[in-house]
C-alpha positions as CSV (number, residue, x, y, z in Angstrom):
1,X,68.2,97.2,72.7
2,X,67.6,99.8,75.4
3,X,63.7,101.1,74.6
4,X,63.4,105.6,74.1
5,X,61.9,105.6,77.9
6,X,65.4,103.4,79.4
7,X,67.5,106.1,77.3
8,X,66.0,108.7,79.1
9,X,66.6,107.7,82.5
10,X,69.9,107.0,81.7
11,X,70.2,110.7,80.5
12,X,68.2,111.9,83.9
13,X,70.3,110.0,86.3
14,X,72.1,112.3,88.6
15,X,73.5,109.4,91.4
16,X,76.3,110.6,92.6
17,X,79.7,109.6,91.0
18,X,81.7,106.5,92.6
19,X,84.9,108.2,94.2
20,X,87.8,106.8,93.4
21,X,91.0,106.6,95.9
22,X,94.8,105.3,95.7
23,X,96.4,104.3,99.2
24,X,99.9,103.6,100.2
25,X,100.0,100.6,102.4
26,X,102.7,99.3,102.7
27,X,106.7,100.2,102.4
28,X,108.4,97.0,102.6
29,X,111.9,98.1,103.2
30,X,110.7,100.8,105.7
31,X,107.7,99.5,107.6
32,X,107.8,101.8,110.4
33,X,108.2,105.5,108.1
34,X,105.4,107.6,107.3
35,X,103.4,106.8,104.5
36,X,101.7,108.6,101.7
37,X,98.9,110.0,102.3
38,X,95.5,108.7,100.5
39,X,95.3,110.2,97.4
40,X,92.0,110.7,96.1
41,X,91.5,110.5,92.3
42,X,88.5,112.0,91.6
43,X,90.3,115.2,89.4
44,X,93.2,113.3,88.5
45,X,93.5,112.4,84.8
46,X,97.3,111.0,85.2
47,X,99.1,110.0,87.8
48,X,102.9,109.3,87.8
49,X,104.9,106.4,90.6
50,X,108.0,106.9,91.0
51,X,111.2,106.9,93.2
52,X,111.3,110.5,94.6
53,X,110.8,112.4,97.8
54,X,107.5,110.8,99.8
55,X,104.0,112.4,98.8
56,X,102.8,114.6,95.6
57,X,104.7,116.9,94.2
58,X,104.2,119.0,91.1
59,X,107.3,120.5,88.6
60,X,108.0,120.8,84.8
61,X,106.4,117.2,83.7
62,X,103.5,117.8,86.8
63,X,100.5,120.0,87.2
64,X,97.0,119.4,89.6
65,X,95.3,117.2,87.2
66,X,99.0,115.2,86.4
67,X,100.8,115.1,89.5
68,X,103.6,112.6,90.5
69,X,103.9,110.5,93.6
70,X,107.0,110.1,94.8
71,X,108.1,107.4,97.2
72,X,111.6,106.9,98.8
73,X,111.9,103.4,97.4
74,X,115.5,102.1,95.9
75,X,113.8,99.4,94.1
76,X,111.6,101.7,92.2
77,X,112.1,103.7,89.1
78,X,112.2,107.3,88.7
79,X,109.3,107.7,86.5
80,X,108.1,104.0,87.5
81,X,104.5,103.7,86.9
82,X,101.6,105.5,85.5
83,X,97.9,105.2,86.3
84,X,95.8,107.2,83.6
85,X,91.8,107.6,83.4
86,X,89.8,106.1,81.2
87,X,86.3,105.9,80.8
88,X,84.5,104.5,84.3
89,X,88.1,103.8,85.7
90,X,91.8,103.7,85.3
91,X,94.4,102.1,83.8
92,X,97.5,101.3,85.2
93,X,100.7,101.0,83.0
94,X,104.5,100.2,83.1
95,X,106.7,102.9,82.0
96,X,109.8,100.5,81.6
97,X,110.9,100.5,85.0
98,X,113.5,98.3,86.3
99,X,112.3,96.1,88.7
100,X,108.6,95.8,86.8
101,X,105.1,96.1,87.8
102,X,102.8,93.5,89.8
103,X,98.5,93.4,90.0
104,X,97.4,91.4,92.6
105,X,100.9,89.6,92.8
106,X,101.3,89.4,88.8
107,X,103.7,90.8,86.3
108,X,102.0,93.3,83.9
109,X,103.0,96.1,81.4
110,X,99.3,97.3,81.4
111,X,96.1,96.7,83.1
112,X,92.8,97.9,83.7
113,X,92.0,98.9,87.5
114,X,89.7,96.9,89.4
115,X,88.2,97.8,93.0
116,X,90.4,96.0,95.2
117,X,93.4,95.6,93.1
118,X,96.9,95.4,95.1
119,X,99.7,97.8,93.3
120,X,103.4,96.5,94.0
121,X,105.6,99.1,92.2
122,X,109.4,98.2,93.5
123,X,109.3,97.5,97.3
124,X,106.2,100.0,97.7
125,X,102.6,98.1,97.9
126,X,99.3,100.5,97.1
127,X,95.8,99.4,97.2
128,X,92.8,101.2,94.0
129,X,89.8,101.4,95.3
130,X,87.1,102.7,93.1
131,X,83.4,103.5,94.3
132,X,83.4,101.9,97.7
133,X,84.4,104.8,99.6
134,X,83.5,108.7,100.2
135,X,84.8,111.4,99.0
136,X,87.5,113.3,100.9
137,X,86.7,115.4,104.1
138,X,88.4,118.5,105.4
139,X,91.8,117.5,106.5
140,X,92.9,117.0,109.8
141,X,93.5,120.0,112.2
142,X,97.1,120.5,113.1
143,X,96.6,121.7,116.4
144,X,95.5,118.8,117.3
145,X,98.4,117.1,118.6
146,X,98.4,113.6,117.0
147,X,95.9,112.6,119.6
148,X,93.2,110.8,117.9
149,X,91.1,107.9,118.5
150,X,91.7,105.5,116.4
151,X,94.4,105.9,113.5
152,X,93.0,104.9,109.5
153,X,93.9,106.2,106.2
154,X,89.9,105.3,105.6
155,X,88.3,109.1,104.9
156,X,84.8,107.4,106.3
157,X,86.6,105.8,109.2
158,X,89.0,108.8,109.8
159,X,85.2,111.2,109.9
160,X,83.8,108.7,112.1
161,X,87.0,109.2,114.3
162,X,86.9,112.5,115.1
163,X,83.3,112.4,115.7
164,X,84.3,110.2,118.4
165,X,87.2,112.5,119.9
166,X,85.0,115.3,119.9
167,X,82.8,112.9,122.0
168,X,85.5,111.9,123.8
169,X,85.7,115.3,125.7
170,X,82.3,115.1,127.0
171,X,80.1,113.2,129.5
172,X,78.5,111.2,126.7
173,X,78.7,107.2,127.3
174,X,80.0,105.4,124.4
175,X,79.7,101.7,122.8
176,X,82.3,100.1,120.9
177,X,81.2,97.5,118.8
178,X,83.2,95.3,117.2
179,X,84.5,91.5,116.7
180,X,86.6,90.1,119.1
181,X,90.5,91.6,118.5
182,X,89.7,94.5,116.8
183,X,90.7,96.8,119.3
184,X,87.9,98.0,121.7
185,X,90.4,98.4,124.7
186,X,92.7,100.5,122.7
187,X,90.4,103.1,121.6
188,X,88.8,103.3,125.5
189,X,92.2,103.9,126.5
190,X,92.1,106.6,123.7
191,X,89.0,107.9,124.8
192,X,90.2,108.3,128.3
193,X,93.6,110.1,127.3
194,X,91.0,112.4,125.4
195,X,89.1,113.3,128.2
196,X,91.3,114.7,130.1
197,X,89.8,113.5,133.6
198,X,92.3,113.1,136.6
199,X,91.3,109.4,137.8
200,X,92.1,106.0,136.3
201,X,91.0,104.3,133.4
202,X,89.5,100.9,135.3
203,X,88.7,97.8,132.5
204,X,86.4,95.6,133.7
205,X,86.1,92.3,131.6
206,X,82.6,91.7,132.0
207,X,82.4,88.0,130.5
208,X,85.9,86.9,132.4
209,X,84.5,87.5,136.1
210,X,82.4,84.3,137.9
211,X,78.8,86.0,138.2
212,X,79.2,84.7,142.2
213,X,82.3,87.6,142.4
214,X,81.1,90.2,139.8
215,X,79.2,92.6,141.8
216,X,81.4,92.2,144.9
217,X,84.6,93.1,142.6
218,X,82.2,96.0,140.7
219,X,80.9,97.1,143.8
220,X,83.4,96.7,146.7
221,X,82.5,94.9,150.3
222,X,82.5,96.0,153.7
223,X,84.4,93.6,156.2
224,X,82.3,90.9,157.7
225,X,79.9,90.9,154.4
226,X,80.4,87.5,153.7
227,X,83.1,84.2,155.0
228,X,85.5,85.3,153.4
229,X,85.2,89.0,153.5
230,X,87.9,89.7,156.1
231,X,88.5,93.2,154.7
232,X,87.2,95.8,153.3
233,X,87.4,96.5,149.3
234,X,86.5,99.5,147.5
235,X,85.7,97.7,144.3
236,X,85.8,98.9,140.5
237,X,83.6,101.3,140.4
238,X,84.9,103.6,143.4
239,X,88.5,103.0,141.9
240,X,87.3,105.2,138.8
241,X,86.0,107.7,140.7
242,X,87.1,110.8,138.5
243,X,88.3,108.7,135.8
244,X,86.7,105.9,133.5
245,X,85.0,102.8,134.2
246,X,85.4,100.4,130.8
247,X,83.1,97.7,131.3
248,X,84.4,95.0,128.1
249,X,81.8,92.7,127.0
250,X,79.3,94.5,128.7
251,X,76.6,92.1,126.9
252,X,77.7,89.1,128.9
253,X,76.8,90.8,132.2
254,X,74.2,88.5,134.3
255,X,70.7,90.4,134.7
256,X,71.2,91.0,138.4
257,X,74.7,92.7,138.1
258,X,72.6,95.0,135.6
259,X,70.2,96.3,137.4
260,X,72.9,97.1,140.4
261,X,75.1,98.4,137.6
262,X,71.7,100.3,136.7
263,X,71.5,101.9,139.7
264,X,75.3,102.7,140.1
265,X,74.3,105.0,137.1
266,X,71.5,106.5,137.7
267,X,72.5,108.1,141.2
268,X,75.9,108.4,140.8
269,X,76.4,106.3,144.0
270,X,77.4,103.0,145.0
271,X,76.3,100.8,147.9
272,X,79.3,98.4,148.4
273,X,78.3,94.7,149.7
274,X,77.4,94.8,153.2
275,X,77.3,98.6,153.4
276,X,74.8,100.5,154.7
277,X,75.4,104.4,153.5
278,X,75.8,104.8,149.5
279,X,79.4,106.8,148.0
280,X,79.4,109.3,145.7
281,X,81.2,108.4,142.8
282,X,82.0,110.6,139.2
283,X,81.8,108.0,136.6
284,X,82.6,108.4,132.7
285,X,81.3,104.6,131.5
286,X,82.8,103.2,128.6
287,X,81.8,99.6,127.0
288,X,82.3,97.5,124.7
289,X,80.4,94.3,123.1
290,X,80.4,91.9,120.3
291,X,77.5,91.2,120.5
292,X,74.4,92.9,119.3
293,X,72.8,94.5,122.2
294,X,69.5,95.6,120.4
295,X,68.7,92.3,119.3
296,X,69.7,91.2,123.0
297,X,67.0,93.7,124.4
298,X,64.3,92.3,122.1
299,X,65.2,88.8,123.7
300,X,65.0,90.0,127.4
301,X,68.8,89.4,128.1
302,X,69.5,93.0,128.5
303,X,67.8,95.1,130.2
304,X,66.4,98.4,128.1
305,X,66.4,101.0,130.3
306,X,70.4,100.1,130.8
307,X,70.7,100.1,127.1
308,X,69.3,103.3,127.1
309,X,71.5,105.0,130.0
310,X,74.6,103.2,128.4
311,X,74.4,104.4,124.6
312,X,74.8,107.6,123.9
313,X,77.4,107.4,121.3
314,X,77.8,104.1,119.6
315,X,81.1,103.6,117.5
316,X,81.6,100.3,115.2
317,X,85.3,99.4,114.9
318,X,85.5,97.4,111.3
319,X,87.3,94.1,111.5
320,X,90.7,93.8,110.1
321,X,89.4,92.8,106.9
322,X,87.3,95.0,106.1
323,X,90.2,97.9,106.5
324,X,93.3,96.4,105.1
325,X,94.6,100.0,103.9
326,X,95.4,100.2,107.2
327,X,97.4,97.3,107.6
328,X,100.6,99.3,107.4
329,X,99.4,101.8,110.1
330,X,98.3,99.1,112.3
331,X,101.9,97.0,111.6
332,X,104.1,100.3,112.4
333,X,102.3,100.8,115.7
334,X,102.6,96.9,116.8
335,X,106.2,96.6,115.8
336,X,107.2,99.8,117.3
337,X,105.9,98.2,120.6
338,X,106.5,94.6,120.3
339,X,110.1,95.5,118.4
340,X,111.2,99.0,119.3
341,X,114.9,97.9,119.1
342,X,114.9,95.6,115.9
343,X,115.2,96.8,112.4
344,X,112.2,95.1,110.8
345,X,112.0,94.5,107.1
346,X,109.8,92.5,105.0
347,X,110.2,90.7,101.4
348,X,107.5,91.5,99.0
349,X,105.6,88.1,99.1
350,X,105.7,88.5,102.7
351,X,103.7,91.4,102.7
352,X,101.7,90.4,99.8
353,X,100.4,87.7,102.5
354,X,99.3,90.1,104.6
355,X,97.0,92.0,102.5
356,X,95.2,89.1,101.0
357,X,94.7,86.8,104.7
358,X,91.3,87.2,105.6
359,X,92.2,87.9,109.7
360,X,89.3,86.2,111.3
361,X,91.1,87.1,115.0
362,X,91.4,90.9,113.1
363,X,94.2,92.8,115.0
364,X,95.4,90.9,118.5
365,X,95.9,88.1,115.2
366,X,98.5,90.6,113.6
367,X,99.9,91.2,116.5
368,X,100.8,87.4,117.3
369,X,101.8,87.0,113.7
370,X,103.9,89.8,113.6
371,X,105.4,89.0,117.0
372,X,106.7,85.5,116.2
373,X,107.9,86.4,112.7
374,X,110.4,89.1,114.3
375,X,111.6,86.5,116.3
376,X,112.0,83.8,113.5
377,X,113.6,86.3,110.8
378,X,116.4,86.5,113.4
379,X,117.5,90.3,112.0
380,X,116.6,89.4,108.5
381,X,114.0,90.7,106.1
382,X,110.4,88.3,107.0
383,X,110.0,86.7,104.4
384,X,106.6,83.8,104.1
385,X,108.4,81.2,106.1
386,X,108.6,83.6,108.9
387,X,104.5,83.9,108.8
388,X,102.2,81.3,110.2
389,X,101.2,78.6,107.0
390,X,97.5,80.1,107.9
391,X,98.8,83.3,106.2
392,X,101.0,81.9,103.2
393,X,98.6,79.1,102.3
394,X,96.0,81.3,100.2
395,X,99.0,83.5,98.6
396,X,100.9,79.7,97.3
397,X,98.5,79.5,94.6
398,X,95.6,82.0,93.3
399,X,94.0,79.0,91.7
400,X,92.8,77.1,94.9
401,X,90.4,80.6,95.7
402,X,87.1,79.5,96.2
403,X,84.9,79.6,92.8
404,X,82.8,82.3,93.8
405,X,85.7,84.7,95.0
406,X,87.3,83.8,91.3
407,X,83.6,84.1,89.8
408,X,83.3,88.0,91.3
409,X,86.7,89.1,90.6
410,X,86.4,88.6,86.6
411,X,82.8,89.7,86.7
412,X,84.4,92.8,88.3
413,X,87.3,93.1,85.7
414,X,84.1,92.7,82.9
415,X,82.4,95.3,84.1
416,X,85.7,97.8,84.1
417,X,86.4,96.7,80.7
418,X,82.8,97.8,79.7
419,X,83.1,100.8,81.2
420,X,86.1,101.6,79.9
421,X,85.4,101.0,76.1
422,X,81.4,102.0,75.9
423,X,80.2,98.6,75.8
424,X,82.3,97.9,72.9
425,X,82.2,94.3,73.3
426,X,84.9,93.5,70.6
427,X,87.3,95.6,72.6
428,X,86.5,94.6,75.9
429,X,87.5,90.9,74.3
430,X,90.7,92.5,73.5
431,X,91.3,93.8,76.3
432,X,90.6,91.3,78.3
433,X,92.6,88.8,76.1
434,X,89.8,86.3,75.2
435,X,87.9,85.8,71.8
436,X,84.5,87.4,71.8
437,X,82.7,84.8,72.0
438,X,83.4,83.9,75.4
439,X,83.0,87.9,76.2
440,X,79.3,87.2,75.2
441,X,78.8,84.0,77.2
442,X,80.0,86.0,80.8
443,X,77.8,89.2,79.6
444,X,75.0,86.4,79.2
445,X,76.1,84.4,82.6
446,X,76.3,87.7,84.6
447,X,73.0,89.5,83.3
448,X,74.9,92.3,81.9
449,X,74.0,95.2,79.6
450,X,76.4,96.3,77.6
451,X,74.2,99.3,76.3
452,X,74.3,100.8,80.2
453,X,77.5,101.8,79.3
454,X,77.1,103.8,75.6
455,X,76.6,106.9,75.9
456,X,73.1,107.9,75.5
């Protein structure tokens, strides 16, 4: 029992409240058409699925706090799904549609919402996520054209993205961090377009060029230089003279090539190889590592003071993993490039792959995946044979999870339960579909209170 002094915290606590959010990922039939915006669920006390005109609408059976969401989806139901508050969460229930409702890949009438949990209502997949995210900003300004830096249905991602396209139309250098095929090039090619400045964007791959040729290929050469100099070269740099120099994997550049590079900076000027007057050159640097350059400093492999000149806006791309409410943005954009004249589909378990993969190689992955599968479904829907046996394999059977992935996901669905009846243990047991007992053991296992969650 919860001592007089505990109850009283409990009563003073005023942490904020976890927001709670509902994203459309995925339309199976239609992967390149718009999709829903998030919808945030912090006011909602009901929310209606169902087969309808795209977005949230209200009319005689809808108002703010019960509105419906409609997708263009055949396979769904008019009235399809509803997902109702509760305490500490939401429910999520079957309201006799056709074609049924799946959680995380499994046929349910009714089911308590867990963070995480994958929605397949007819051909249309959505993703609950409760308490990991922020609330909802301002939305976007129309007048903006479409032109953004980096495309997310994420609100703290999305903030973070305008941040960086108001940075974009400045001076201001800027780091992208990220792991390897998560994008970096794409959004300095975004940040360029942004910018508006006349030149070139110029990518330098850093880590690809021999450290013998680097600052000859940064820098340019005069004729006679060196042997083999039997020309001269402008180099990198001068070729971005009123545009952008991206310099990718800018934390495997040799010490030498830094302090040149340093210099290149500082003045505004280069010296090329065998040259004897420096040229004036208007630079906008962009770079990008995945490596982390602080910790690189501290160990004397970078120099500071280039650090210093280099950062003056640092943006973290997540990996693909970490963002998978994007995946049907991120698909849309690949196969309108890699596809632009095939009439993609997918099957359900298909796409139900592709939200659960863990995507070590992040996008450039999904963009091979996606490519071969195109090819393979020879004009018909991709189905999992079509994807790699990387992607199918942890989708064949939810059984072979690791322990500890299996371990958090019922401690999760515990803790909803709780939530959602008080600490009632008896019906948390019920709900959950397991005798009491055993309710008591994970409580015990877990460390779990189930007084946090009476009211006080």
């Amino acid at each position: 029992m919860r001592t007089r002094s505990e109850l009283e915290r409990v009563r003073q606590d005023r942490s904020p409240r976890p927001h709670t959010w509902l994203f459309h990922v995925f339309s199976c039939d239609a992967p390149l058409a718009p999709l829903a915006a998030a919808c945030n669920l912090d006011n909602i006390d009901e929310l209606t699925l169902g087969r309808g005109e795209l977005g949230t609408a209200s009319g005689p059976d809808a108002s703010r706090r019960r509105p419906q969401l409609g997708f263009p989806d055949h396979w769904m139901s008019s009235r399809h799904a509803r997902i109702e508050r509760c305490v500490g969460g939401f429910w999520v229930a079957d309201e006799g549609s056709k074609n049924g409702l799946l959680i995380n890949g499994k046929r349910t009438d009714r089911a308590l919402l867990v963070d995480g949990d994958w929605i397949q209502a007819g051909h249309t997949v959505l993703r609950y996520r409760h308490g990991a995210l922020p609330p909802p900003g301002a939305p976007r300004d129309p007048r903006s054209g479409g032109r953004v830096a980096l495309r997310t249905s994420l609100p703290g991602l999305d903030e973070q993205s305008r941040n960086l396209e108001d940075i974009a139309r400045s001076t201001v250098s800027v780091v992208l961090r990220g792991e390897t095929g998560t994008g970096k090039e794409v959004v300095a090619r975004a940040i360029h377009q942004l910018s508006g400045r006349s030149g070139d964007l110029i990518a330098v791959n850093c880590g690809a060029l021999p450290a013998t040729l680097l600052e000859s290929e940064l820098f340019g050469y005069r004729k006679g230089a060196f042997s083999s100099a039997v020309e001269d070269r402008p180099g990198l740099v001068r070729a971005a003279d009123r545009g952008t120099l991206f310099l990718d994997e800018i934390g495997d550049l040799p010490l030498s090539s830094q302090a040149a590079l340093l210099r290149v900076l500082q003045e505004g000027e280069v010296t090329p190889l065998g040259g004897t007057h420096p040229i004036k050159v208007d630079l906008r640097v962009l770079c990008a590592t995945h490596h982390d350059l602080e910790a690189r400093v501290a160990l004397a492999q970078f120099r500071a003071d280039l650090y210093a000149r280099l950062s003056g806006y640092t943006f973290a791309i997540p990996p693909l993993r970490e963002r998978r409410e994007d995946l049907g943005l991120l698909t849309a954009a690949l196969l309108r490039r890699i596809a632009p004249d095939h009439d993609v589909r997918f099957e359900p378990d298909a796409v139900r792959a592709l939200c659960q993969h863990e995507w070590p190689h992040n996008v450039r992955e999904l963009e091979k995946c996606l490519a071969s599968a195109v090819v393979l479904a020879r004009g018909r829907a991709i189905g999992p044979e079509q994807l790699s046996a990387a992607l199918v394999a942890p989708v064949a059977d939810a059984a072979v999870r690791p322990a500890e992935t299996r371990r958090d996901a019922r401690r999760d669905q515990l803790l909803a339960a709780l939530r959602a009846h008080r600490g009632n243990v008896s019906a948390t047991a019920r709900t959950l579909g397991k005798a009491r007992s055993q309710v008591q053991r994970w409580i015990r296992d877990y460390r779990l209170d189930p007084m946090q969650y009476r009211d006080p």
